[in-house]
VOFI-458210 format. One record per residue (C-alpha): x, y, z; residue in three letters. Coordinates in steps of 0.5 Angstrom, whole numbers, padded with zeros to 4 digits, always signed. Example, Ala and Ser with C-alpha at 12.3 -4.5 7.8 and 13.67 -1.06 7.14 Angstrom:
VOFI-458210
+0025-0009+0016Ala +0027-0002+0014Ser 
//
This chain:
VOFI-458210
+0057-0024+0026Unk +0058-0030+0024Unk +0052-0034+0025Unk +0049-0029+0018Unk +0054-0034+0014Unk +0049-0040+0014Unk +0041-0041+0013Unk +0041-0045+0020Unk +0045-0040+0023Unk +0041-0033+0022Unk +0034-0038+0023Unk +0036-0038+0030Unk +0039-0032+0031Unk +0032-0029+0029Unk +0028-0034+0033Unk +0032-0032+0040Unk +0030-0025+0038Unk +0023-0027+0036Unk +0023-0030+0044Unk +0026-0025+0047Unk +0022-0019+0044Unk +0015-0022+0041Unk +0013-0028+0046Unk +0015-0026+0051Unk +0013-0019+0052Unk +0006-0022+0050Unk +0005-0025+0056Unk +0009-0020+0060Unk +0009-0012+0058Unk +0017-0013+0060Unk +0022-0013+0054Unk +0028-0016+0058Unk +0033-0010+0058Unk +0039-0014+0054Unk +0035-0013+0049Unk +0034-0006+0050Unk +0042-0004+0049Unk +0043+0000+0043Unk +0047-0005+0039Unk +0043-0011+0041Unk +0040-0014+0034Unk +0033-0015+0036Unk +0026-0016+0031Unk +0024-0009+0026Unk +0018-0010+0029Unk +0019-0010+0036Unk +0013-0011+0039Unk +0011-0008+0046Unk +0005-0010+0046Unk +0000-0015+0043Unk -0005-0009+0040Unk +0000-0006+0036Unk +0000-0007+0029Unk +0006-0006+0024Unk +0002-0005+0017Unk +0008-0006+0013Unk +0010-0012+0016Unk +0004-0015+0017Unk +0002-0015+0009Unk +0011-0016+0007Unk +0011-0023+0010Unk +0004-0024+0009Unk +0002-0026+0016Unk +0002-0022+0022Unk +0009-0022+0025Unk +0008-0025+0032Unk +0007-0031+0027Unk +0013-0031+0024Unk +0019-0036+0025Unk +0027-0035+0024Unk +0026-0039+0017Unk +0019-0035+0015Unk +0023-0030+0016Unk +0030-0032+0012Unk +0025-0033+0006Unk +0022-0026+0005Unk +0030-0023+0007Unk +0028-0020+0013Unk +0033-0015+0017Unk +0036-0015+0024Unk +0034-0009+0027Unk +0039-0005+0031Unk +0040+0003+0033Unk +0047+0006+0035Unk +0051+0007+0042Unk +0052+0014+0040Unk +0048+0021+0041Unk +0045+0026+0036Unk +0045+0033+0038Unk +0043+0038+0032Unk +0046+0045+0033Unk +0038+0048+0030Unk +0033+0045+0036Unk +0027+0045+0031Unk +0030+0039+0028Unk +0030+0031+0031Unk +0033+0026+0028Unk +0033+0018+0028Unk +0038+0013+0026Unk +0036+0006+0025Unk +0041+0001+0022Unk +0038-0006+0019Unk +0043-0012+0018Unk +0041-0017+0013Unk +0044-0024+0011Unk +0048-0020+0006Unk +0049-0014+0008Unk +0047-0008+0011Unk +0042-0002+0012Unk +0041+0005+0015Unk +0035+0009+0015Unk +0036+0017+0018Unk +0030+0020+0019Unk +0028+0028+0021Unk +0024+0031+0025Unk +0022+0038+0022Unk +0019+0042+0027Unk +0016+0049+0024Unk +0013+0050+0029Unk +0017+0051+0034Unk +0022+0056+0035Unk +0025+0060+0031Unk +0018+0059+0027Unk +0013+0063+0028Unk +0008+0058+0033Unk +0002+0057+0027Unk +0008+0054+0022Unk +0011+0056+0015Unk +0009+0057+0008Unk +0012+0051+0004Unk +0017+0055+0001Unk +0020+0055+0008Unk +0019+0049+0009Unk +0023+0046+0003Unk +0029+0051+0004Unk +0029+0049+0011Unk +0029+0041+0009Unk +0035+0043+0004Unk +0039+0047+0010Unk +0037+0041+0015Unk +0040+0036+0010Unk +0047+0039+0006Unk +0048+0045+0011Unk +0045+0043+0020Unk +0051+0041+0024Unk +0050+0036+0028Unk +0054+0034+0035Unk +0055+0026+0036Unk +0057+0023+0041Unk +0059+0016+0041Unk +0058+0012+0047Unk +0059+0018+0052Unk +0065+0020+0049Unk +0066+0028+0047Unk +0063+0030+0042Unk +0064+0033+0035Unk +0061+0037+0030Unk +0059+0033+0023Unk +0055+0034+0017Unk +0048+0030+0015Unk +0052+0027+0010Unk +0059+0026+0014Unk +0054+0022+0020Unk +0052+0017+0014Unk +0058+0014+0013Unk +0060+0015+0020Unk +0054+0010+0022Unk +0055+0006+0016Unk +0063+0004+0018Unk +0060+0003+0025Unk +0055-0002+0024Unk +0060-0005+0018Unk +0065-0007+0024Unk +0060-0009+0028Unk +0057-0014+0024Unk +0064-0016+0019Unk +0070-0013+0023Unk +0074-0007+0022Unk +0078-0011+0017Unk +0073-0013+0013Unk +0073-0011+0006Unk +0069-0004+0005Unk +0064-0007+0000Unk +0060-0003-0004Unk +0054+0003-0002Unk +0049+0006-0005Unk +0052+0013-0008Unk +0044+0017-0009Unk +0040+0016-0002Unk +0033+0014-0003Unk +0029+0020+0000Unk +0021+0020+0003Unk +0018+0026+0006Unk +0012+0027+0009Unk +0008+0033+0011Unk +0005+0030+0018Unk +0002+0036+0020Unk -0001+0042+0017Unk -0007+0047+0013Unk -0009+0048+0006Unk -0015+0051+0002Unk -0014+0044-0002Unk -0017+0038+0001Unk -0022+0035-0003Unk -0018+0036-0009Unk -0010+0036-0012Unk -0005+0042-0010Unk -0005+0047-0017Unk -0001+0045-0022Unk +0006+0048-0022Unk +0004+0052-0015Unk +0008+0052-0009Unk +0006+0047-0006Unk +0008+0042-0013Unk +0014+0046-0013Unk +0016+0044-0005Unk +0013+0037-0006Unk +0018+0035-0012Unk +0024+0039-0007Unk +0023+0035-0002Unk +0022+0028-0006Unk +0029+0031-0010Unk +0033+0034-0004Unk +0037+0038-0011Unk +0040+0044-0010Unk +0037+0048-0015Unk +0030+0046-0014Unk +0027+0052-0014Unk +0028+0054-0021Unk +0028+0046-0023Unk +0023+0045-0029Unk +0016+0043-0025Unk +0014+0035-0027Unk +0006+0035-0029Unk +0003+0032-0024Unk -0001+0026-0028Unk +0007+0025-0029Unk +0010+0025-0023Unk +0003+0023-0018Unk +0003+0015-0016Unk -0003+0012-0016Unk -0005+0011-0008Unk -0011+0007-0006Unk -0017+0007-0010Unk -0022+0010-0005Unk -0016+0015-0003Unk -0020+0022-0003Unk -0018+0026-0010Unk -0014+0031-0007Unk -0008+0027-0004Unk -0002+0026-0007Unk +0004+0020-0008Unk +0009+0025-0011Unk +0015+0022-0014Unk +0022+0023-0016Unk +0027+0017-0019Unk +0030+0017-0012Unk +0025+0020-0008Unk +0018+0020-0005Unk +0014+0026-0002Unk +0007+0024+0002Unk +0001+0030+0000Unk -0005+0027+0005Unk -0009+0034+0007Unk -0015+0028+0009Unk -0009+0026+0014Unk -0005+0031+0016Unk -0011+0037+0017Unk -0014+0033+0023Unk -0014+0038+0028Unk -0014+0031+0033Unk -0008+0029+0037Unk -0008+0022+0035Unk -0008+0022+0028Unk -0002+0020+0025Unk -0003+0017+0018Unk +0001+0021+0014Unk +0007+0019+0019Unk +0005+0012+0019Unk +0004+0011+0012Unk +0011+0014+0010Unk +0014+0009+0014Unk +0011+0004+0011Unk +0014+0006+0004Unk +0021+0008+0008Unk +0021+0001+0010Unk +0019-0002+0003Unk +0024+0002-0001Unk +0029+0000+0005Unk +0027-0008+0002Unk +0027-0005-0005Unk +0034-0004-0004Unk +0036-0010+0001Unk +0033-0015-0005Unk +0036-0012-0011Unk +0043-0011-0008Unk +0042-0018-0007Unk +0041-0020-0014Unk +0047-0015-0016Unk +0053-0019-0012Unk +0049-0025-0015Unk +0051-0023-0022Unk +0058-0020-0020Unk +0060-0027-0017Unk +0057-0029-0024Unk +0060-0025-0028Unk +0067-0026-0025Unk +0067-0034-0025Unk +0066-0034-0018Unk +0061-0040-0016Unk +0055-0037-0012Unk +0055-0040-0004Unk +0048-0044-0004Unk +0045-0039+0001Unk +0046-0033-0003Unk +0043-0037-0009Unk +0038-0038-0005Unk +0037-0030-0002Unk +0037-0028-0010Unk +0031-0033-0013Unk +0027-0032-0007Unk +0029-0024-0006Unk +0027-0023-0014Unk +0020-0027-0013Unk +0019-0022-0008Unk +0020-0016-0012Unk +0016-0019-0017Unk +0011-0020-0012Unk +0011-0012-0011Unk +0012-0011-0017Unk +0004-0014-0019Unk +0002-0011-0012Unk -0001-0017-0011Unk -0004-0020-0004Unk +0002-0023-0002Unk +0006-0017-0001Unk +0006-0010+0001Unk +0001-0006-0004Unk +0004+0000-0007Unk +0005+0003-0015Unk +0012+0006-0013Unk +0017+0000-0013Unk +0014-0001-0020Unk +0016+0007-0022Unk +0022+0006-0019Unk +0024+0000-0023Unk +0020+0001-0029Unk +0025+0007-0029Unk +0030+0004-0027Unk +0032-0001-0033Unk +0038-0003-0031Unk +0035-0005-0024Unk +0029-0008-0028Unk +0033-0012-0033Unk +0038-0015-0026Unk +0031-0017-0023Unk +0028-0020-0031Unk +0035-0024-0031Unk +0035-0027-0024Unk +0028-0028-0026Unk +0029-0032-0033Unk +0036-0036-0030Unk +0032-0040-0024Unk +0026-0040-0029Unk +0021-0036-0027Unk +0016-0031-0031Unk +0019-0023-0032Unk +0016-0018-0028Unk +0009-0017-0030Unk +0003-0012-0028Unk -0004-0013-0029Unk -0008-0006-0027Unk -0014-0006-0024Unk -0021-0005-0028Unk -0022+0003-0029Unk 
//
């Protein structure tokens, strides 16, 4: 995909896909079905219909997506969006399984997203306890084989982790060539879990302390093997601050790696349609999917550096407005997506925190900096 290796070329590109799958389908419902391939790169907020709102992108690029051109676009380093010519098939019918893949001027990224279903066969119709549900997310992550199939040829059993690479290598040929170097991945993934469906004696105020559901919540946000006899985090340390009219008894769990979304106010709605513990932990899966894309960014930067390698033009250019966006998350100001977990997360982190004041003070630009709201 050679069109990434410039600014111009990437601006194009992406205002072909903006036409393909934004403007027009505002006039006329009808995406045009090249569009509708599995590997053709088309926009992260792929629009089929003018009332939809994409939240995230909508407060990221600060403004609504149907506005944004291939430049707009550029400077806020956002991704083509692609999925995969290949068929997923768990061996365990309660899990499903998405695969996304996302390809940036500078590299690329994945997004695997499962579906736990406890209520449905071999569960019990009115769901599990929240042991067996963490118990059961581990065995769906380290031990569920999964049947894939690429492009309609036969089929072969693969783990979660094996699946990974297995993508990453695909999208890695598909957008450098099979002889391109491997580059360098993300050694620990960054892992959200979100109760989207559920009951609990405690709405109105936070789950027990060191209870089960604590237990299950740092679990879920971990994926360690050995989460049920780990030490317990208190929950004034390891709740995130979420919205200041959030009801008391939801909860931002949080881990070095991982989140996990604790909303009863959300996921107890007896209603069909209401979905704001599955909306929300998109929203944070796609502001850590940025997360990583600008700090990998500011990494290859400072290895070019450091080797005495001069940095192309349009990779310097990525690095200063990637690091001016990191600062804006950090501050939660209005001119990005507002949440306090890309601050934890780089708060600690300090290795990531430094990279980001570095690239910040080389193009003379004031260090990361977080004023908190009034109490």
């Amino acid at each position: 995909m050679t069109f990434l290796r410039s600014a111009d070329g990437y601006a194009k590109e992406l205002d072909k896909a903006i036409k393909d799958t934004v403007s027009r389908p505002l006039a006329d419902p009808e995406i045009q079905a090249p569009r509708l391939k599995a590997e053709t790169l088309s926009l992260p907020w792929q629009v089929k219909q003018s009332k939809d709102p994409h939240w995230f992108w909508i407060h990221y690029l600060g403004k609504d997506p149907k506005n944004v051109d291939g430049q707009w676009a550029l400077n806020k380093l956002t991704p083509f969006h692609t999925r995969f010519p290949i068929s997923i098939k768990p061996h365990s019918k309660w899990i499903g399984i998405i695969a996304d893949g996302f390809v940036y001027p500078h590299g690329i990224g994945l997004v695997l997203t499962l579906v736990l279903r406890f209520d449905r066969d071999p569960w019990p119709p009115g769901g599990v306890q929240s042991g067996d549900a963490a118990r059961s997310a581990l065995q769906a992550y380290y031990d569920e084989l999964y049947k894939i199939a690429w492009n309609g040829g036969e089929s072969v059993s693969r783990r979660f982790s094996e699946l990974t690479d297995a993508l990453l290598d695909h999208l890695h040929d598909q957008v450098l060539g099979s002889g391109a170097n491997p580059g360098e991945r993300t050694k620990i993934p960054f892992v959200l879990a979100a109760v989207v469906r559920g009951d609990t004696d405690s709405i109105a105020k936070p789950p027990p302390e060191f209870g089960d559901v604590h237990r299950m919540l740092q679990g879920m946000s971990g994926l360690r093997k050995t989460w049920e006899n780990d030490k317990l985090s208190p929950l004034q340390e390891a709740h995130l601050r979420v919205r200041r009219s959030a009801p008391d008894g939801d909860l931002l769990y949080h881990t070095s790696r991982g989140r996990a979304v604790w909303f009863p106010s959300s996921f107890t709605e007896k209603r069909a349609y209401i979905r704001s513990s599955g909306c929300y932990h998109r929203n944070l899966t796609l502001l850590h999917l940025q997360t990583e894309a600008l700090l990998q960014a500011l990494a290859v930067r400072r290895a070019l550096l450091d080797k005495g390698v001069k940095v192309p033009d349009l990779l310097a250019q990525i690095a200063k407005d990637g690091a001016q966006q990191l600062s804006s998350m950090y501050r939660s100001d209005d001119a990005s997506y507002r949440s306090s977990s890309v601050r934890a997360y780089l708060d600690e982190t300090p290795s990531e925190k430094k990279l980001v004041n570095n690239t910040l003070e080389s193009y003379g630009l004031e260090a990361l900096k977080y004023e908190p709201w009034p109490a």
